[in-house]
Every structure is written in C-alpha cells, then in structure tokens.
C-alpha positions in Angstrom: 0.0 0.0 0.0 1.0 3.3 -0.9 0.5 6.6 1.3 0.7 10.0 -0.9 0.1 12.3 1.8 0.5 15.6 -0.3 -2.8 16.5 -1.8 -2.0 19.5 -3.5 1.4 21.5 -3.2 -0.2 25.3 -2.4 3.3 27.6 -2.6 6.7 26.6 -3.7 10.0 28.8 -3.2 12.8 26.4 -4.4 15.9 26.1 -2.1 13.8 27.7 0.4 10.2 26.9 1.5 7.0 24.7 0.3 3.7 24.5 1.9 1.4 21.7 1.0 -2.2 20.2 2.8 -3.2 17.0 3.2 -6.7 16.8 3.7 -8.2 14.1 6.2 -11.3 11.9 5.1 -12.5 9.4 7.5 -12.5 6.9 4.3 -9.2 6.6 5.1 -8.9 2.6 5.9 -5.8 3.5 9.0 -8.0 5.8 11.0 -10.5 2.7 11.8 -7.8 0.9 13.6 -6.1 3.9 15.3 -7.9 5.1 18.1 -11.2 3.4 16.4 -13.8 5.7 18.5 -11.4 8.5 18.0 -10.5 9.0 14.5 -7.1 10.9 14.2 -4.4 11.5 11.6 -1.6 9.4 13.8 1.6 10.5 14.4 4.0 8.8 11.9 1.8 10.2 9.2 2.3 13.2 10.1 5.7 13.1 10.3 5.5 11.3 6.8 3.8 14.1 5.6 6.4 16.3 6.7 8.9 14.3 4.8 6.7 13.8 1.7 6.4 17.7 1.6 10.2 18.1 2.2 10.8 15.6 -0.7 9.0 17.8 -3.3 11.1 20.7 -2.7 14.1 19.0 -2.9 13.0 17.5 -6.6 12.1 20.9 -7.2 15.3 22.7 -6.5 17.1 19.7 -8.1 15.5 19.6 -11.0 14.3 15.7 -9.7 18.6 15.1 -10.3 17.8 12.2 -7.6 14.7 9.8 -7.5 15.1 8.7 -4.1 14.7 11.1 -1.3 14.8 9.3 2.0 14.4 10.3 5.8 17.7 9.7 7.7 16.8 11.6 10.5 13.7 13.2 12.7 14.3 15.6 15.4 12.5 17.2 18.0 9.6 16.3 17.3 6.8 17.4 19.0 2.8 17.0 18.6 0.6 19.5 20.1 -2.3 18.9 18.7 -4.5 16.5 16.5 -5.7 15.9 12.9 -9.2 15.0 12.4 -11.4 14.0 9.7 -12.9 16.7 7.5 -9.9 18.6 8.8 -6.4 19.9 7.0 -3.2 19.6 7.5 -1.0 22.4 6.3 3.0 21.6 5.9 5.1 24.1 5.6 8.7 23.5 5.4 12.0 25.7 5.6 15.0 24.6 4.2 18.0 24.7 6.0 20.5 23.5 3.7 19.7 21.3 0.4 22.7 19.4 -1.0 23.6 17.2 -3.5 23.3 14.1 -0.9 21.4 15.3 2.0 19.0 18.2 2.8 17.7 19.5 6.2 14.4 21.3 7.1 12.9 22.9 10.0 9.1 21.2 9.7 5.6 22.8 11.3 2.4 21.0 10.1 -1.1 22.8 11.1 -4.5 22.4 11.6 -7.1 24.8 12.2 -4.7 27.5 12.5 -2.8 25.0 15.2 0.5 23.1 15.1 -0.3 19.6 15.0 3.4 18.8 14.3 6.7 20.0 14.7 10.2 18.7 13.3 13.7 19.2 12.1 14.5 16.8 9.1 17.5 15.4 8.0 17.0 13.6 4.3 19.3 11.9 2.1 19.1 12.0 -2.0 20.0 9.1 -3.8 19.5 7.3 -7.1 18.8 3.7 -7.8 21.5 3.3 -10.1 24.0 4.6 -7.5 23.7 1.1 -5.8 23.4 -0.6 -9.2 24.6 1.1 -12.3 23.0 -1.6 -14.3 19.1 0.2 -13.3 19.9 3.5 -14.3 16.6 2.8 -16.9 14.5 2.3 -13.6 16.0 6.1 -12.4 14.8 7.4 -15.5 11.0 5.8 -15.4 11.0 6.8 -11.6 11.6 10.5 -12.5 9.0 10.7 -15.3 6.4 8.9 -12.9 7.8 11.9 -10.0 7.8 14.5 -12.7 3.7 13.4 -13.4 3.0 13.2 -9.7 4.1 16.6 -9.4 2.2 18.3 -12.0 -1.0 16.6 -10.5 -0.5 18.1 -7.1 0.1 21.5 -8.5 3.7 21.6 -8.1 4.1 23.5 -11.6 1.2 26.1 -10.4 2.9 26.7 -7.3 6.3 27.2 -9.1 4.7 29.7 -11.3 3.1 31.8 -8.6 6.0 31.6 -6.1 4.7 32.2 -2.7 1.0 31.2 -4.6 -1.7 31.4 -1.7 0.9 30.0 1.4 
C-alpha cells in the first residue's frame, strides 16, 4: 500500500520553502484501527507528511537530479495537537541547507490555524543506479512517474506563482 500524503502543493520557493495540505477523510482505511472511537491523523503520518512535503522541494530545487529522497533523521519532534477527519493539514517547510546528498528542514504542520506537528529533518538523496549502475533505466522511469506526480499536485502552479496562496 502506498500513502501519498501531499494532496496539493499550495506555494513553492525552491531552495527555500513549500507549503502543502493533506486533507483528512474518515475513508481513510488506517484511522479505523487507530484510536477506532477516536478517529485521528496518527503520528508517523504526520511526520510522513512532513517528509513527503520536504521531498518535493528537494525534486524541485534539483530539478528531480535524484529519484530517491529518503528520511535519515527526525528531530525534536513534537505533537501539540491533532488531525481529524474533514480537517487539514497544512505543511510548511524551511529549508535549512539542500545538497547534492542530503537536505535539512525545519518542519511545522497545522491544523485549524494549530500546530499539529513540529520537526527538524534530516533527508538523504539518492538514485537507484547509484547502488546498481545496471538500473539506471529504472531512475529514468521513476523521474517521469515523479515528474507526473508533481504536476498533479500542482507543483508547476505553485512554481509559477512563487509564494502562490501559502
């Protein structure tokens, strides 16, 4: 199973700042089994969302140069507050530094005007073909599929308006 937690990328400043929402349905299948009488967003998708957010600013100021962008490290993280169904949640990340192999980001994800989430991020970039020259094919399909992805989340529309509605 796959968990795209970035609905729609709303402003995009590359090699500095994104903000993107996730928006919470209670037809999400994980919120039955995760406090069942108390339908939340938990935790770790949160956090995921933070590094899913995070990930699309690094393809964007890299010009998607690496297919794999990976969490190596979450810090301080902190969760004031909670995500419910028929509710937001708005990422918006700073970068820190973003580097050929690794990025970091200072992390805040909100709800109802509220932080839900807070984090510093550490993420590595890789390709697949820097394990195993031999896929470098599989690199190239991967960044056409992230290149798609991107465009269908607004990515290009947030590009084009800069700081467009954040």
């Amino acid at each position: 199973m796959r968990f795209y937690l970035v609905d729609r990328i709303v402003a995009l400043e590359p090699s500095e700042r994104i903000v993107a929402v996730k928006n919470l349905s209670l037809a999400e299948e994980y919120l039955a089994d995760h406090f069942p009488a108390y339908p939340v967003l938990p935790g770790v998708m949160m956090l995921e969302a933070l590094v899913q957010s995070a990930a699309w600013l690094v393809h964007a100021t890299r010009d998607f140069a690496e297919t794999l962008v990976l969490l190596e490290e979450a810090r301080n993280i902190r969760y004031p507050s909670f995500v419910r169904p028929g509710h937001g949640l708005e990422m918006e990340l700073k970068a820190l530094e973003i580097g050929k192999e690794r990025s970091r980001f200072q992390g805040v994800g909100r709800t109802q005007g509220q932080a839900a989430i807070q984090a510093r991020l550490t993420l590595l970039h890789r390709n697949v073909a820097d394990e195993n020259p031999s896929l470098a094919e599989l690199d190239a399909a991967l960044r056409e599929h992230l290149r798609q992805r991107f465009r269908m989340i607004g990515g290009p529309q947030a590009l084009a308006a800069g700081t467009g509605g954040g």
